[in-house]
Steps between C-alpha positions, in 0.01 A plus 500: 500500500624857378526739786472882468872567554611269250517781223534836491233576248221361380386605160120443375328635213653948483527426896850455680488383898800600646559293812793690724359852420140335577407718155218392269495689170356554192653541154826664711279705709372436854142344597394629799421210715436435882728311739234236553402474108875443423558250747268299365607558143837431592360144616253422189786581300741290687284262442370538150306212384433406835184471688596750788201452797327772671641423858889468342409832368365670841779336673773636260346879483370535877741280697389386816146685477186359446336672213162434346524388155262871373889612527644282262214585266579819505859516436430191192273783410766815512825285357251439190388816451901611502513225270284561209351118544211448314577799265550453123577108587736532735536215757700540826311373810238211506243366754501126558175448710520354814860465472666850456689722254745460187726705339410382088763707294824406372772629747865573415718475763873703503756442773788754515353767337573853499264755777202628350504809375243789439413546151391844359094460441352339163212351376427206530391308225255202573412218241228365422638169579789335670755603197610090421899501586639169410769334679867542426577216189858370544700643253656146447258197557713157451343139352115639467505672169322172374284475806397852416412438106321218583290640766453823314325314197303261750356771703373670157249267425450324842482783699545383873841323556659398847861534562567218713817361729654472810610839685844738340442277181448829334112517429493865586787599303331327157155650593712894495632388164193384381315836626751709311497269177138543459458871623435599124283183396232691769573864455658541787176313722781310705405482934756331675394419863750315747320326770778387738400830689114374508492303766114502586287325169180649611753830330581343181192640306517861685864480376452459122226802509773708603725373245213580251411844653152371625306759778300178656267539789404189678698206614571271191568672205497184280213581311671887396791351411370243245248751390772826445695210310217332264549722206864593542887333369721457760782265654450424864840371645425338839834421678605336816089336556563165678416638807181617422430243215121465592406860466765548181342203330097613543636828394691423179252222408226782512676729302635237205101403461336842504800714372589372153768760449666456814841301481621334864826393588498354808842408744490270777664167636143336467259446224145703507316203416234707290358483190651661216832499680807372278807382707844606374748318702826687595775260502852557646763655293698257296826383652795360353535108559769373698802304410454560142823629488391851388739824524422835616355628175287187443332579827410821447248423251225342750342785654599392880825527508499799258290662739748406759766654346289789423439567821807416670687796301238731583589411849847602440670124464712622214708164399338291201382138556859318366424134359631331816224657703230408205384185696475674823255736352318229374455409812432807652206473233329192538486573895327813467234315263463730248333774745551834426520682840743205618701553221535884589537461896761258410714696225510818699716262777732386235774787581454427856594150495569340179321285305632147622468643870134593362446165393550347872280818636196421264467161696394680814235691646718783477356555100166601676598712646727753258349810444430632191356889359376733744266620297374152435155364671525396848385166343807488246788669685633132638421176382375402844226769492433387120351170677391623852257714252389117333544330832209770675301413206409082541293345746717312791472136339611636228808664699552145666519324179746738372708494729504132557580475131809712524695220588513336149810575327367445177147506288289223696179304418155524648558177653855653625273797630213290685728258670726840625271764590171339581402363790452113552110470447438798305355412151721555218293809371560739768866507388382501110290822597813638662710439222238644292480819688913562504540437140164733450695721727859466312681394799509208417613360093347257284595253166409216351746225531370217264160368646654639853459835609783672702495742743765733575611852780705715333849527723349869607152353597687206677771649691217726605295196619798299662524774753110491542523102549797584730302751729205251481687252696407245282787476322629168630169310451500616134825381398473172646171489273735592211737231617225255505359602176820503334572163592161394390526666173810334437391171586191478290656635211823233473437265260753219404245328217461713174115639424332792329515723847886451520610798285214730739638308777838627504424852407325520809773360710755757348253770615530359846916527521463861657240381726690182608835681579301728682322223696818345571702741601162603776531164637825433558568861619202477761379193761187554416572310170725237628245156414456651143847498420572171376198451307554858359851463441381181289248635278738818426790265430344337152426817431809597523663250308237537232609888465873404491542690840762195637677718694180605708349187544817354644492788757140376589503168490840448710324765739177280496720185561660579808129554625365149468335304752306155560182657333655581176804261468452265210237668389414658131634871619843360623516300174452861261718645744801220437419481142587889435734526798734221305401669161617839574764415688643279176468805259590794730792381681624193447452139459511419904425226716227702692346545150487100434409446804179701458438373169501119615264599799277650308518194276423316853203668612332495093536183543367398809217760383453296240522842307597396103517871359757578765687194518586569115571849546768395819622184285593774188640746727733210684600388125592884452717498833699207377554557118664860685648303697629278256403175684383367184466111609120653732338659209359208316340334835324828539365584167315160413336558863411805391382355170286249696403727718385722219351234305268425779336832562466496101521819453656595115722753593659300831545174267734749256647661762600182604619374182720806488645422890534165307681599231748778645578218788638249228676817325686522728611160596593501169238289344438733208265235300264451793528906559409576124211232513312646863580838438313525117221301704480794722519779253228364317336509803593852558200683405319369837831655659490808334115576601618444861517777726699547822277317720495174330762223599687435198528854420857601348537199362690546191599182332660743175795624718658201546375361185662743276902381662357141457453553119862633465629257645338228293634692213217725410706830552215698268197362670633594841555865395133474378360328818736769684434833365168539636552437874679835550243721310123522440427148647767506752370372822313675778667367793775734586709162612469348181544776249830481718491146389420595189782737416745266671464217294464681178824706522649133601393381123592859353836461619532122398374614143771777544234806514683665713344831468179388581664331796643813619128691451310200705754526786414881493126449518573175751711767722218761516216284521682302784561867706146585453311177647812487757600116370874555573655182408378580163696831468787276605425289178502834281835565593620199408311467156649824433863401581464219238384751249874681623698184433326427182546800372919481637436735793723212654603681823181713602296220472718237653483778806094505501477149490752462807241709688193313359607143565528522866188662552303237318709215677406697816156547404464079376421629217668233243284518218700749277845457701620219256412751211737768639773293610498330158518868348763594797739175453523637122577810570775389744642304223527804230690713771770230531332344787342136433614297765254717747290499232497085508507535872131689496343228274612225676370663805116527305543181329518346872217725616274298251260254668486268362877525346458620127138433484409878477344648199900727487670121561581464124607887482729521852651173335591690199651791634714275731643326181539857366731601785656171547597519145654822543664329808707264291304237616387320202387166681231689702406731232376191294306336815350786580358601172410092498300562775369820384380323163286214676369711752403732246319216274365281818288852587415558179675824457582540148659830552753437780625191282561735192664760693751199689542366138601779387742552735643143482575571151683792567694311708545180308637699196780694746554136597523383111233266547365306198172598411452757775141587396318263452291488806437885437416443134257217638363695784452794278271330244251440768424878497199598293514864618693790694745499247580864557522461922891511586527167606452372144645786302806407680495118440415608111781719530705206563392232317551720201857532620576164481347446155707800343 
């Protein structure tokens, strides 16, 4: 409430009320005016829009006597008179019956200002009506110039348009624009009436008869206002009317009926709800997106941030937004929703404290506090009063439902909203007329999701609300609702079996990721939410794995873990807990006992569940462990139980998943005939696997990875660069950990083709896909694919140096799966700087790592390079043995490709030994080759088979 002191002068119609010098006067001169008269007018004015009642009004002109109310009368009657009211259609002071007096004209207020002076005598001129003074238009209005077009042309032929959104969203703003746009469409006929002042609706109708310059003589001067506008063209701008929406609606609805050339633009957070009304919704100021990698320049063209620059300078923060700061104003952007009085209040603070420092102060209350104009409304001068205004304006269920709601980090369901904020009992449809009423009252968003609707608080509204639910005391109660709810949300929406629902399914549980971290980070911060961790930490840790967030589910689950006790031992939440604890901990730190040991108790409690989707899932993720491991001689066993295990839920996609576990497990071994034959099975079984989604079982099962380094080595060299090229581009796969997968293995059969630029571009995208999804033993395995592409390309020493630093990191790690590859590239390295016998040391060393000895899928190719460096040695007699062994390893796997490439260094050799007919098991193994003829491997044994027949 406005007190009398709170400006100096108070300026209404040719009158100026000078507060200090207690001065009332007219047109620069002075009224005369008794002491009594001008207390009162002091008050009314105070007050303006106000009911003020008759005893305040004794009480404030005759303190502490009792006066009969003939007195008040009187001096109503004098400060009228002085006034002019009534005269020529001027409005000042109004009678409320039974209730008191209010002060009806527009008041200007002006703080500081300079002491009245006297003014030499003129005459005044009087109107014949309130002379119609528009609003000041911004000289610069940012991201409406369509809004304004469009609403411009609408209004022409329909006539009566609301401007409707949530408070600062910058309705009153467009309905200025819009008053100054058309001006000239209606001669000039343009009333502007702001209503934030009107605080009384039995004054809304009194109001617009001043505006119009009506003399009306009896209570409700309805009927004179629709009548003096029957015959007339006009536009009617209504602004700031959600607080007196009832009498605003019966008025404009009147007027659009009976007063054909009448035009209405109408602001408010709420909808009239009349007929004729058209609703024009005002949506938030388009932000730029974030991480989409834009610069400075590129986000200036969405109207937020522009604005927010805009602003900003006019504040006197000088210093351009550079590139590096681009995201951060992204940011800035997407947490101030778009609103337009956030967006100022926030920009003026950027010299103040930066904008990363701004960043951490938009997540507090703090934001609701900033102040903004002086000269602003009360209503709009902080964000805080923006929705205390709102707040005053819904019942108290609807305050309790709002409130209650805040705590949902993200947009939430109806079902997310009944189970949350009602109470347990209540039908359904008191919160659906709640929800009903906020969104009518644009505190609350709305869009269609699918068949679903969601529900959303913009981060104003909420962090408003969060302090409301805070002061409530209710605040505990309702988040262990949300915990509850989240957990049941995520637990009816997993789905291991493939369906219709499933792709629905998981977009629903990605909308619940901000709600679950929230949830979990309630419970185990507070005691209150102690018996929903584990079950909570278990529902959020599929998710979590689904959404390739491995690092944060490990956090969880181990947390969860350590939290166990007789009630949920062995049961289905400790197994999802194992199963991503042993998961995560595989793929972001490092092939570990602790993550085994998970994985097989998981496997435990599946199968003591008799649970068949997860036993497969924690039989694939042990036969991941141990090909990293390199502890070949377990894969097999644990495939074709996941094959059988897959084959009895019959499900499509499981069975090729399985086939693919199958096939990679007899890869390998080193089995390359069996590996060819299960892994085609399960690529023509694929397209069950590719309409899988996160939830299901068998998802990320990709039997083409491994099948495209099976086909090279059976000597298809062009069909694996086919079967190869698509797994690291439009149909790479989903799963973060196997597009990992993915680009591992193909820059593996790049190299071996001798690619090895696209070797050195996968173990680019490897290394920043890796850092992103925090996998870190694959970043290891970057390195090292890119200090092969070094050697290769005779960067002898710098890569020999990177691969020193690799190698014991993966040994440290157990991470043997791509060791043998680097050592193999390291021993040759060794050799060209003068160096083999360390070189031969090294492959002995992974040669004896193999279990079983030689039986690996490398066996035939660590066999070779041994022979290599033994021949370089002197040592003839092991040279020959080892490429022996090489050869019949090579053809017992079925690995066409390792045999040509140990033929064609036996021939090599043979001819420096003067061998007769050194060839002619390269000439032989050559022929076998129906394609791939321009891969290095075969250039080079062309190359020297037409040698020998020069």
């Amino acid at each position: 409430m406005r007190t009398p002191h709170e400006a100096d002068i108070a300026s209404f119609g040719p009158f100026s009320l000078h507060d200090k010098t207690r001065l009332l006067e007219k047109d620069g001169l002075p009224v005369k005016l008794g002491s009594r008269a001008l207390d009162i007018l002091r008050l009314l004015v105070s007050r303006a829009g106000d009911v003020v009642s008759k005893n305040e009004l004794l009480a404030h002109a005759w303190p502490g006597l009792a006066v009969e109310e003939i007195s008040l009368r009187v001096h109503i009657a004098e400060l009228r008179k002085a006034l002019g009211d009534g005269k020529e259609g001027a409005r000042y002071i109004t009678n409320i019956p039974s209730r008191g007096y209010c002060f009806v004209a527009p008041v200007q207020r002006i703080t500081d200002a300079v002491p009245a002076v006297s003014l030499p005598a003129q005459a005044p001129s009087v109107p014949e009506a309130p002379v119609p003074v528009l609003p000041h238009r911004l000289e610069r209005m940012i991201g409406r110039d369509d809004v304004i077009r469009e609403v411009s042309q609408r209004l022409l032929s329909e006539r009566f348009i609301t401007l409707r959104g949530p408070g600062g969203i910058g309705k009153t703003t467009v309905a200025i624009a819009l008053a100054h746009e058309l001006s000239a469409q209606f001669d000039g006929q343009v009333r502007f009436l702001d209503f934030s002042m009107v605080k009384d609706a039995a004054l809304v109708a009194g109001t617009i008869a001043w505006a119009l310059g009506l003399v009306v003589h009896h209570s409700d001067p309805t009927d004179s206002v629709v009548g003096h506008l029957r015959n007339r063209r006009l536009l009617l701008v209504l602004d700031s009317c959600e607080h007196v929406v009832d009498a605003i609606a019966g008025m404009a609805e009147r007027i659009h009926q009976e007063a054909p050339g009448v035009s209405i633009i109408v602001t408010s957070r709420e909808s009239l709800l009349v007929e004729g009304e058209q609703i024009f919704e005002l949506g938030p100021l388009e932000g730029p997106p974030q991480g989409a990698g834009l610069n400075a320049s590129e986000m200036l063209v969405y109207p937020a941030a522009r604005l927010f620059v805009e602003r900003a300078a006019a504040a006197g923060h000088r210093a351009e937004i550079a590139d590096e700061d681009a995201e951060v104003l992204a940011e800035i952007c997407s947490k101030l929703d778009g609103i337009a009085l956030a967006i100022e209040l926030a920009a003026v603070r950027v010299g103040t404290h930066g904008l990363r420092e701004l960043v951490r102060l938009l997540d507090g209350r703090l934001k609701l506090e900033w102040r903004g104009r002086r000269t602003a409304p009360p209503r709009h001068q902080t964000l805080g009063a923006t929705l205390d205004w709102s707040y005053g304006l819904i019942s108290e269920s609807e305050r309790v439902v709002l409130r209650r709601l805040a705590i949902f980090a993200a947009p939430f369901t109806l079902q997310g909203a009944t189970m949350v904020a009602g109470e347990e009992g209540d039908p359904a449809e008191r919160i659906v007329e709640s929800l009903e009423q906020l969104v009518s009252k644009s505190l609350i968003s709305v869009r269609p999701d699918g068949a679903v609707t969601r529900y959303r608080l913009l981060d104003t509204t909420r962090a408003y609300a969060t302090q409301k639910l805070a002061d409530s005391g209710e605040a505990t109660s309702i988040a262990r609702r949300h915990a509850h709810y989240v957990e049941h949300a995520l637990e009816t929406t997993a789905a291991d079996a493939g369906g219709s629902e499933q792709v629905s399914l998981l977009r629903a549980r990605r909308l619940l990721f901000s709600d679950a971290r929230a949830a979990l980070n309630w419970a185990f911060a507070n005691d209150e939410g102690a018996e929903l961790r584990v079950p909570l930490a278990s529902a959020c840790a599929r998710l979590f794995v689904e959404l390739n967030l491995l690092d944060e589910g490990r956090l969880w689950s181990s947390r969860a873990l350590t939290m166990l006790d007789d009630s949920t031992r062995g049961s289905a939440w400790e197994l999802e807990l194992q199963a991503t604890l042993g998961h995560a901990f595989m793929f972001t730190e490092r092939n570990s006992d602790q993550a085994e040991a998970a994985l097989r108790r998981g496997l435990e409690i599946a199968e003591a569940l008799d649970d068949g989707a997860s036993k497969f899932k924690l039989l694939a993720r042990l036969n991941m462990f141990y090909r990293r491991t390199g502890d070949y001689r377990l894969l097999l066993p644990l495939a074709l139980e996941a094959e059988r295990t897959a084959q009895a839920i019959g499900d499509p996609a499981g069975i090729a998943g399985g086939k693919g576990l199958v096939g990679v497990s007899y890869h390998l071994i080193g089995d390359q005939r069996a590996a060819q034959l299960h892994l085609e099975e399960g690529v023509t079984g694929s397209d069950a696997l590719r309409r899988m989604h996160a939830g299901h079982f068998a998802y990320s099962r990709t039997p083409q990875i491994p099948l495209a380094r099976v086909l090279w080595l059976r000597g298809f060299p062009d069909q694996a660069v086919e079967c190869a090229r698509p797994l690291t581009g439009s149909a790479a796969p989903r799963d973060a950990v196997m597009y990992c997968i993915a680009l591992c293995w193909s820059a593996s059969l790049y190299g071996w083709v001798g690619d090895w630029s696209s070797v050195e571009l996968m173990s680019a995208s490897l290394s920043a896909h890796a850092a992103s999804h925090a996998l870190a033993p694959y970043q290891a395995v970057a390195t090292g694919f890119r200090a092969q592409t070094m050697i290769a390309r005779g960067e002898l020493r710098e890569g020999i140096e990177l691969l020193n630093t690799v190698l014991p990191r993966l040994h440290a790690d157990r991470y043997e799966l791509y060791a043998s590859a680097f050592i193999s590239e390291l021993s040759q390295g060794l050799a060209e700087l003068g160096q083999p016998a360390e070189g031969l040391r090294m492959l002995h060393e992974a040669i004896a790592r193999i279990e079983p000895a030689g039986e690996a899928f490398d066996g035939p190719e660590l066999l070779r390079l041994r022979g290599e460096l033994e021949a370089r040695s002197g040592d003839a007699k092991a040279a020959e043995s080892s490429f022996a062994a090489s050869i019949a390893l090579a053809e017992k796997q079925g690995a066409l490709s390792w045999r040509l490439r140990t033929e064609t260094s036996l021939a090599r050799f043979r001819r420096k030994q003067l061998r007769a007919k050194p060839l002619d098991g390269l000439a032989e193994t050559y022929a076998r080759f129906t394609e791939g003829f321009e891969t290095a491997d075969l250039k080079a044994a062309c190359e020297l088979l037409g040698e020998a027949s020069k």
